[in-house]
N, C-alpha and C positions, 0 to 999 in steps of 0.2 A: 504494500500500500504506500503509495506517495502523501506526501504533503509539502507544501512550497513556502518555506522559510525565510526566502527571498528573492527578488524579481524585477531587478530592474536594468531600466536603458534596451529593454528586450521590444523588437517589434512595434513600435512607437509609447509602449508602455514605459512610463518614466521610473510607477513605484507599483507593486501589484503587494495589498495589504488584508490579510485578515486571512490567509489560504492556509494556513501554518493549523487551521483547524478541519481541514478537511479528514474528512472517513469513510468508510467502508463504500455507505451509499450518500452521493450528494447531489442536490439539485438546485440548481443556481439562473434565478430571473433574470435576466439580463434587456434593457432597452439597445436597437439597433445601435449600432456605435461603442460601444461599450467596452469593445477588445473583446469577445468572447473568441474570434477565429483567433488572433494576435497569443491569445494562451495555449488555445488548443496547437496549432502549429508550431510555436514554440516547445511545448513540451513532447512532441512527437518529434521537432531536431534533437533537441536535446537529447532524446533517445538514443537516436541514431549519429550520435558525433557530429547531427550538422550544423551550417552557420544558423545563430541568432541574432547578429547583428543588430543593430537600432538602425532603420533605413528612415527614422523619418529627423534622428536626430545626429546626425556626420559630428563624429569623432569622438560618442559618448560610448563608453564600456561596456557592454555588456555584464553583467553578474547577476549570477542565480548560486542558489542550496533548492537542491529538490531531498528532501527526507525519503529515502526508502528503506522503513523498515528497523529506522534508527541508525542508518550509513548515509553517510551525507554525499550529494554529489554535485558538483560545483565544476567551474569552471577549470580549474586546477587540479581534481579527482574525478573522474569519470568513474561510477558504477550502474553495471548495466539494468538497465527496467525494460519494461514491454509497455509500450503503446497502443493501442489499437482506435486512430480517430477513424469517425465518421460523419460527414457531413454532408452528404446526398448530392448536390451538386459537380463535385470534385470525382472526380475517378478516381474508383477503389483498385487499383491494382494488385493479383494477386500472384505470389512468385512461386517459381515452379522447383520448388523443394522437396525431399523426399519425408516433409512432416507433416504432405496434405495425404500421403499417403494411407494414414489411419483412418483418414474420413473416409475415402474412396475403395479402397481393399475389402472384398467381396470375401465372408468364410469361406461362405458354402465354395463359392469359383474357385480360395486358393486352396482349398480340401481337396479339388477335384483334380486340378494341375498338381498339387503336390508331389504326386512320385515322378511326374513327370519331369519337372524341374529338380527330383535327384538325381534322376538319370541324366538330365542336360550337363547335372554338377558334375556327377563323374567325369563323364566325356571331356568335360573341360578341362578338371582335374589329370586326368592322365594326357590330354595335349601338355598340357605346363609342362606336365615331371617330362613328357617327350625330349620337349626344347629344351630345358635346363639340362640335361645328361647330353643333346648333340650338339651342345655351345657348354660345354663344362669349364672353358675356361674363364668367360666375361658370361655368363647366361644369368647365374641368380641375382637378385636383386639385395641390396642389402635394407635394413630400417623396416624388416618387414614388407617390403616389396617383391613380387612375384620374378620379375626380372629386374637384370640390370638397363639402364637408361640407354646403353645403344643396341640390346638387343628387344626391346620395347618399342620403340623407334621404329627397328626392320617389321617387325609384327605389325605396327600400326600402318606400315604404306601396304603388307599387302592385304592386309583388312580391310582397308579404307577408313578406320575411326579410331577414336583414341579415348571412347570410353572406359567403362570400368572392364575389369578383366574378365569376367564371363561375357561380355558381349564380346570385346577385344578378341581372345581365342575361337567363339561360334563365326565371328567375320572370318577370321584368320583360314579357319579350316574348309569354311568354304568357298575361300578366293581361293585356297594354292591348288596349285594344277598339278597334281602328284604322279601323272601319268607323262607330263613332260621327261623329254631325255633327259640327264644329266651333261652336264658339260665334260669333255675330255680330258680336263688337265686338275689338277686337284689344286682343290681348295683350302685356307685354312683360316680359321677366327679372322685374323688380325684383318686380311685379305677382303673377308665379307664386310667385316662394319666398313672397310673402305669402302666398297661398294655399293652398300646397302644402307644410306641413311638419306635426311631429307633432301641434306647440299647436296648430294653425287646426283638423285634424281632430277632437281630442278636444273643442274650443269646440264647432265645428257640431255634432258629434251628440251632445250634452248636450241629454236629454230640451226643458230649457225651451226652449234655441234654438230646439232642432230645431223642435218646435211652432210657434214665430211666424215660423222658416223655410217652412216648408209655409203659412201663412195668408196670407202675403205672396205667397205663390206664386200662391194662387190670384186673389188678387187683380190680381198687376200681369199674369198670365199668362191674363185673364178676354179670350173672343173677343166682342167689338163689334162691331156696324156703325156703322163709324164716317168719317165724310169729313175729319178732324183725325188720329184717330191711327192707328199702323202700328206693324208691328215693331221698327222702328228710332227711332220717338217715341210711347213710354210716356207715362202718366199723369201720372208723377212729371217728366218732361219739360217737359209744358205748364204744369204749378203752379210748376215751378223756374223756367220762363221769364215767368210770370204775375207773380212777386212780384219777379221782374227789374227787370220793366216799372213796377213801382209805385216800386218805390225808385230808379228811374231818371226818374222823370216823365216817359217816353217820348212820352205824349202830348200833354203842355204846348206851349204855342200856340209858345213861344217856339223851341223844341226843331226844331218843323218835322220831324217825321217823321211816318212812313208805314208800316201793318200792313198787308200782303198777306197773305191766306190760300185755296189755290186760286186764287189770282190775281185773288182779289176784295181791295176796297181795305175794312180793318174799322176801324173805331173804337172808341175807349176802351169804350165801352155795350154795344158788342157784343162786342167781343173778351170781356166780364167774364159776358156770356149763353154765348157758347159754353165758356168755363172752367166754368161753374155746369152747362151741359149737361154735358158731357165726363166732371165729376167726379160727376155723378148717372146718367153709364151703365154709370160703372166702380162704384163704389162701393154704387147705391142709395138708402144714404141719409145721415145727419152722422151717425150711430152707427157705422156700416160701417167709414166713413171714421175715427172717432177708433180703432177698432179698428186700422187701417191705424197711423195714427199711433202708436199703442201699441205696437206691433210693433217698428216702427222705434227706440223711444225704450229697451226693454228691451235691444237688440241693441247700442248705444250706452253706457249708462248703469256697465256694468259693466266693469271694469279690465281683466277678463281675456277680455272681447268685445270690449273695443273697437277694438283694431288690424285685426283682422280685421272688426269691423261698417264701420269706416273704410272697409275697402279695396273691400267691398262695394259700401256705400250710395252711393259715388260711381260706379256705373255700374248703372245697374238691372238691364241684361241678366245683371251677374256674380249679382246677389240673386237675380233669380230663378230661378236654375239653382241654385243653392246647397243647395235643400230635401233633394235626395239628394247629397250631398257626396262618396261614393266614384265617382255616375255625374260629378259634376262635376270631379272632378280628373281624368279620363278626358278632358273636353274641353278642360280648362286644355290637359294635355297633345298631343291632336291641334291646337288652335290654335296652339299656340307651334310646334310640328312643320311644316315645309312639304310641303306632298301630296306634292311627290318621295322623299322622305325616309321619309315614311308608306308608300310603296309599297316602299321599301329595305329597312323596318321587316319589314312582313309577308313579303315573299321571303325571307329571314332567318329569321325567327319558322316559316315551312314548311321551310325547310332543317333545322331544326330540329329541329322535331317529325318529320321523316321518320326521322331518326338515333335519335331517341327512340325510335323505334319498335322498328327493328333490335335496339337494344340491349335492350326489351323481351321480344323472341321467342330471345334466348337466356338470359334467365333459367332456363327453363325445363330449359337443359339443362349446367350448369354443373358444370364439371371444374376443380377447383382439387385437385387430387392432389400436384402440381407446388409447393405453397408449402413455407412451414417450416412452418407452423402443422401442416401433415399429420402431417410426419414427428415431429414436438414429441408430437403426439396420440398417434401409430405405438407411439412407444418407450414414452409413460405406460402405456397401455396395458398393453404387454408386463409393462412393470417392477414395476407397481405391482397389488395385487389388490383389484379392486372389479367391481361390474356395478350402478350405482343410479343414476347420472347420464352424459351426453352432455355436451363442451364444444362449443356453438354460437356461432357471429358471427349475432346480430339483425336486421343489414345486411348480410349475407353477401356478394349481387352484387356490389353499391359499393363495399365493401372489397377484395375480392378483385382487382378492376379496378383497385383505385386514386382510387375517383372519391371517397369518404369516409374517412372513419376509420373503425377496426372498433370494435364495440360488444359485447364478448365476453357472453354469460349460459350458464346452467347450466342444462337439461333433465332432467324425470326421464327416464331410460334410452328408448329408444324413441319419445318422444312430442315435440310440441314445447311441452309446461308449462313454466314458467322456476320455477326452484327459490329461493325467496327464503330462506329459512330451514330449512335441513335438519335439523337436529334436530326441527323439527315432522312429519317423515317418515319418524323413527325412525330418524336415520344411528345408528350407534354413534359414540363417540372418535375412533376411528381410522378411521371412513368420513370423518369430519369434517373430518381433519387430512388426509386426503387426498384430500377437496372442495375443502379451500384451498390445497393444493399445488400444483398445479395453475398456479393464477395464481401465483407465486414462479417456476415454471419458467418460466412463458411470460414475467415481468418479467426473469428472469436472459436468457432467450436473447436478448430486445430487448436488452439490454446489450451483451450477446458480437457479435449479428449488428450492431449499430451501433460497434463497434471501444472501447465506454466502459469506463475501468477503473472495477472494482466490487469492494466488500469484502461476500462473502457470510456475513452471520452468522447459524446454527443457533440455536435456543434449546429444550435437550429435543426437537430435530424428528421423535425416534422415538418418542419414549412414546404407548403404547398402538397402537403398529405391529405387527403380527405377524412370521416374521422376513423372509416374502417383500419384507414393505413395506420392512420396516429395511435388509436388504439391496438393496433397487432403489434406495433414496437413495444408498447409495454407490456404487453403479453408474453414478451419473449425476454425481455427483461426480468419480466418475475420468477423466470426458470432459474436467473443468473443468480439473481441478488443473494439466495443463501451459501454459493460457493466460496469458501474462506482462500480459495484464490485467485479473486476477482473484487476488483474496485470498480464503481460507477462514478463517472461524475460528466453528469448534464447540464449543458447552457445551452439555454430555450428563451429566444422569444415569445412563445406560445402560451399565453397563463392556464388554459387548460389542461396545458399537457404538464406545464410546470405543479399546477393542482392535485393532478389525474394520477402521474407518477408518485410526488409523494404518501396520498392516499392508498397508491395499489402495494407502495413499500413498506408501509407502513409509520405513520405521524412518528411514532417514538423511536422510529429504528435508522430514521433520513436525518440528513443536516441539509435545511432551507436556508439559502440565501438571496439577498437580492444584489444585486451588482451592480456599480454606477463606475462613473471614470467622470475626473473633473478637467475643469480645461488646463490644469498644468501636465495631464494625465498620466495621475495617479488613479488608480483603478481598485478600489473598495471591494471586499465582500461583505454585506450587511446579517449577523443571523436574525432570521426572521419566524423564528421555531414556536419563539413565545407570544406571538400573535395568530393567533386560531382563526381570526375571524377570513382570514385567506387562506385557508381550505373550506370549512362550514359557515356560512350564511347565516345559519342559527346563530352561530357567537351574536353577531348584533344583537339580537335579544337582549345577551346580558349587558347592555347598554341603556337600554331604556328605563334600569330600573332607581339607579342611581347616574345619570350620567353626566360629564363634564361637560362645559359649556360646547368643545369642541365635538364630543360626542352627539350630542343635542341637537347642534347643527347641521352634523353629518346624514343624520339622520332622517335629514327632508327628502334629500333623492332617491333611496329606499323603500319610505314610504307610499312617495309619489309613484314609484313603479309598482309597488302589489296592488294601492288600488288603483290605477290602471288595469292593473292582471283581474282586479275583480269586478271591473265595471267598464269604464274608456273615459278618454280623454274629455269630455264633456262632463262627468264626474263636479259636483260643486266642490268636492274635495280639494279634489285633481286640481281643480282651477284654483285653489286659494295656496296650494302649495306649490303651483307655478309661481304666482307672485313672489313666491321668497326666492325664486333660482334665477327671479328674471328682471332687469330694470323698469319701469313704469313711473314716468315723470310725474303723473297727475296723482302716482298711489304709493310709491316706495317712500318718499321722503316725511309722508305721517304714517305709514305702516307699524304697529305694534308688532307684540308678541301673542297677541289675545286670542286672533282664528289661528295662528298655526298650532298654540297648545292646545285649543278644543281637537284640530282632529288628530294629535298624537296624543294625548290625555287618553281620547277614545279609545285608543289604539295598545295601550298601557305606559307610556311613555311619562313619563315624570319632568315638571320644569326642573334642570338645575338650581342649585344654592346659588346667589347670587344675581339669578334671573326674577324679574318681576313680568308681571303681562302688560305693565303700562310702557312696559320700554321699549325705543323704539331700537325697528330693528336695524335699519344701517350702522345706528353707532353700537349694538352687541355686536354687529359682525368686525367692526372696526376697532373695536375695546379688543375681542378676542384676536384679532390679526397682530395687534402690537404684543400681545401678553406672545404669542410663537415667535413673534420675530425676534423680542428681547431674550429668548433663550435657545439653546443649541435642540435645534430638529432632529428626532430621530427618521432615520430613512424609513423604520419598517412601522411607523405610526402611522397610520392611514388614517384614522382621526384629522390629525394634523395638516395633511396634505390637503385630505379633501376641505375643510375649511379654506384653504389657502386657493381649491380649485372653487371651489363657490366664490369667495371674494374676485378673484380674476376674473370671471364672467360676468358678474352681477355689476364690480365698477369699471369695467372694459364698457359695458353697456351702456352705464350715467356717464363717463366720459363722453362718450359720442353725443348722447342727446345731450348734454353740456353742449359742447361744441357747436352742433347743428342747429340749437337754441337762441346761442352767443354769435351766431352768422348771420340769422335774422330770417332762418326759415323753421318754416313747423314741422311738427315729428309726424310722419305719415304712420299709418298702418300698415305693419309688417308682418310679414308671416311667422308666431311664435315657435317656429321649429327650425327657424334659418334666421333668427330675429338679430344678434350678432353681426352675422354677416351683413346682410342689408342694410343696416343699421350704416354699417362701414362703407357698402357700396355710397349710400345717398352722401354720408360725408365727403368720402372723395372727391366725389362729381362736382361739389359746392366747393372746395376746398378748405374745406374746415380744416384740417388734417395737416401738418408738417410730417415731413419725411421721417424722422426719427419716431414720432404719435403713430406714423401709419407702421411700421416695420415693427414697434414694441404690439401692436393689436395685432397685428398679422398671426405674431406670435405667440400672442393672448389665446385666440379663438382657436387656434390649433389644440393649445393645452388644455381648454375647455370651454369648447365648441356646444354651442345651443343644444345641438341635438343629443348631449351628453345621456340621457335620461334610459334610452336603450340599448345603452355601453355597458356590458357588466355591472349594471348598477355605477359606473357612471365612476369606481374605483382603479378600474386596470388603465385608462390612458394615465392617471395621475399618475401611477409606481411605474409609467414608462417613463418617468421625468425624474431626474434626481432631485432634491429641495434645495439645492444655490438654487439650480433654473426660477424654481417656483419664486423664491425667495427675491431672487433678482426683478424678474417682473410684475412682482407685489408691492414690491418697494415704488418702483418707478409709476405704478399705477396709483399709488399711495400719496405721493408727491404730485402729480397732476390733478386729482379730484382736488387735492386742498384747494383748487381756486375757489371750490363752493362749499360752504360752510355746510353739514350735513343738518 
């Protein structure tokens, strides 16, 4: 489990305060802006070693302590944690590791393949021990490696792959061509790895090689009738032993030696007529032959042929096989191989392929019902509402078996298209966000089913969910929430999922917070545990029996919505506690307390201490505005705010008819459900209004807006507002009414 001890200069976040309490399950309100992505992406680099930079603040530090566990880990100490965000939007990318294998691994399929894949082990098995006993000098591997590194190497070009070792040797044995001749002249270790590694192939068949490989071919590989040469004594043979005999004065009187050829006795004059014939049956003519020689001299001449021209040119037989270099490394390896061994190879290489086979003919009918992956599918399913895409494994067989890693992709619905970009297919948001969900569940269950502790962090994971989707997240949540190797922590703009959630967790078992960031951004967690009244609506109740003035007040727009819920807006009720939420020039300013206590008296409501009926009520609303502003507001008092949201609207409103009074025109009749507004429109139009009057209203009616009354009860736009805000436009509206004495 994490907790964040400190957090700053991270992602435009200056100071992140109050997180040092986070636990097991946490869910945290957050208004747009607020940093909630700024955290969650932060603590997912941080995971992963990546940058946190401050991008919005050039040349500030970075510093964090994330707590895991009671080991701190900081900038200076890395210790590892698991992340797992999600935030619908963003692609969830999932990697192709052999730990989604649990999920996807079929009993029953790898019950079924089981012996079969012993019998592959074997075969493999006895390949290996093959090749280690006919490479005994460099073949074993050391550090617990099956081979050594350059005879791994030769294995991998003629497999074709450089996977793990049982795939490695099943390639191996069924690229080598066992039935291939061997080459005539012997081979030995040192010889082959010359031969046979990645440089010598990419030299050989490099166009210009390759060419004066094939020329030469023809050449020393040209059939003569010939009583001097043979297979085993090439052209280049007699001219090596030609210029032997020159530099040896072999035939000097003094020398006393003796040419047999045929078992004829030759001499200097003739031995230099049959050289001159010999090289005029192969060649034709001295152009041929300097062609010959040219061949030779470019396969030499260069740094990065020449080891390999080396190893060549000193055996002709190895040159001239050389021309096709993949049939040649084919007979490197049958010669270095001894025929018993070669016949070990291929019984092996058929045990093989027969199992191959098997395994082949139940693709076709393949039952993995049996894994997690099913039932993972089973529940999204249910839970979640879409029909536009299929999650499919690419490799479905081999995964399922075990014999690979799964390669998960996305189908459209029915088909098997792979979905690379859904918005090109017209998802919506919320098909989107639960296109990507998808992989976050199937990353969370690799966690759960691999026993890893993991902190799951939400970011907005509902926005644009309808409420089936909203509530199948939590659905699948409350599978998680008692596993003690798993941490939750949610930031939701959504107050019902914010509500919903900690309800489905349980009130005593969740840490509630609310979240604000102020403008030097420093970014708050508020606990908001000890206020009931934001989960149960009931709470209110216990308000009306003793309540504080700010309670009291609160109180009106609550009311005004049940009965509406029990009558409608034509209600005389209705109507007499519009007048408290709403400005009326000819009626707010001798307004009592007298009809709004009758109909909450009715209702059980009690006047506070302090309250009389004869007073009036602009100035309780304005007594109570100074008694919150002269002391420190808490965030998660909703009392508080909402008073502060009633005064914002009610003298946003006197302001204007102020204004549009003081211009010299009369207050029309407005529509009381856009009355604000209007109100603002007519001033404009007249210019009642300075720039600075219109931009603080602007921002007035945003924060509570006329039509507040069928808003959550008219409490969730306030806790989308931190209290400076409120505070700051209280003030300055507070400051403008004084022109009129209330």
């Amino acid at each position: 489990m994490i907790k964040i001890n400190k957090f700053e200069n991270i992602f435009g976040i200056k100071q992140l305060r109050g997180a040092d309490s986070l636990g097991k399950l946490n869910v945290i309100y957050a208004p747009n802006g607020t940093a909630k992505s700024s955290i969650s992406d932060a603590l997912e680099n941080i995971s992963s070693k990546e940058s946190v930079d401050d991008v919005y603040r050039s040349g500030s530090i970075p510093s964090y302590e994330i707590d895991i566990n009671g080991n701190i880990c900081d900038e200076n100490n890395f210790i590892p944690f698991n992340i797992i965000k999600y935030c619908g939007v963003e692609e969830f990318k999932l990697g192709d590791g052999g730990d989604y294998q649990g999920i996807v691994i079929s009993p029953k399929m790898a019950n079924k393949v089981s012996t079969i894949q012993k019998n592959i082990k074997q075969s493999v098995s006895t390949i290996a021990n093959i090749l280690q006993a006919c490479f005994s000098k460099k073949g074993k591997g050391r550090d617990g490696d099956l081979f050594s590194k350059s005879l791994r190497e030769a294995i991998e070009i003629v497999a074709k792959t450089a996977e793990n070792d049982d795939t490695l040797l099943i390639g191996f044995a069924n690229n080598l061509q066992t039935s291939i001749k061997p080459l005539s002249t012997a081979i030995d270790e040192d010889t082959f790895y010359k031969l046979v590694n990645v440089k010598a192939v990419d030299t050989a068949t490099k166009p210009e090689v390759k060419q004066h490989l094939n020329e030469y071919a023809l050449i020393v590989n040209k059939k003569i009738a010939s009583n001097v040469l043979d297979d085993d004594f090439k052209i280049d043979n007699l001219n090596s032993f030609s210029n032997h005999i020159k530099e040896d004065k072999y035939f000097d009187a003094a020398n006393k030696r003796k040419l047999f050829i045929n078992n004829k006795e030759i001499g200097s004059a003739e031995f230099e007529e049959i050289v001159k014939e010999q090289n005029d049956l192969i060649y034709g003519d001295d152009e041929t032959k300097r062609q010959y020689e040219e061949c030779k001299s470019v396969l030499t001449k260069n740094k990065a042929t020449n080891d390999l021209a080396n190893t060549l040119l000193s055996d002709p037989v190895l040159l001239s096989h050389a021309s096709n270099y993949a049939e040649f490394i084919n007979e490197l390896f049958v010669t270095i191989i001894d025929a018993a061994s070669l016949k070990l190879l291929e019984a092996e290489k058929a045990k093989i392929s027969i199992e191959q086979a098997k395994l082949e003919s139940m693709k076709s009918s393949i039952d993995d019902s049996d894994n997690a992956l099913s039932k993972i599918w089973s529940n999204f399913e249910s839970r979640f509402a879409f029909d536009k895409f299929d999650l499919k494994i690419r490799n479905r067989f081999d995964a399922v078996i075990g014999f690979d890693v799964p390669h998960f992709i996305k189908c459209i619905k029915g088909t098997d298209v792979e979905i690379d970009n859904p918005s090109e297919l017209r998802f919506s948001t919320g098909e989107i966000r639960t296109f990507n969900l998808i992989n976050a569940i199937i990353e969370i269950e690799r966690a759960r089913l691999s026993n890893q502790e993991v902190t799951i962090v939400l970011d907005d994971a509902v926005d644009s969910f309808d409420y089936k989707n909203k509530y199948g997240i939590i659905n699948y949540l409350l599978e998680l929430k008692d596993n003690p190797k798993i941490q939750i922590i949610i930031f939701t703009h959504n107050f019902d999922f914010y509500r919903s959630s900690i309800l489905a967790f349980g009130k005593g078992n969740t840490n509630q917070y609310f979240m604000y960031k102020d403008s030097g951004g420093v970014v708050t967690l508020f606990d908001s545990s000890n206020k009931k009244y934001y989960l149960e609506v009931g709470k209110f109740n216990e308000w009306k029996h003793s309540p504080t003035k700010a309670q009291y007040f609160s109180l009106v727009p609550f009311f005004r919505n049940v009965l509406q819920l029990e009558s409608n807006s034509s209600n005389t009720d209705v109507i007499i506690l519009d007048s408290y939420l709403h400005y009326d020039d000819t009626l707010s300013t001798s307004l009592d307390l007298s009809s709004l206590n009758t109909v909450l008296s009715a209702r059980g409501c009690n006047l506070p201490s302090g309250l009389s009926l004869s007073d009036k009520y602009l100035q309780d609303i304005d007594n109570e505005i100074s008694r919150i502003l002269s002391s420190a507001i808490h965030e998660t008092d909703l009392e508080e705010k909402l008073v502060l949201g009633i005064y914002i609207r009610l003298f946003s409103e006197r302001l204007l008819c102020k204004k549009i009074i003081s211009s010299g025109h009369s207050l029309p009749i407005v529509n009381p459900y856009n009355k604000t507004k209007e109100l603002m429109n007519i001033a404009i139009a007249n210019n009642c209004l300075d720039s600075d009057e219109i931009s603080l209203l602007l921002e007035a009616s945003v924060i509570a807006p006329s039509y507040v009354h069928a808003n959550s009860f008219m409490y969730e736009p306030l806790i989308d507002v931190d209290s400076k805000t409120l505070v700051r436009i209280t003030n300055r509206l507070k400051s403008l009414n004084l022109t009129w004495a209330l």
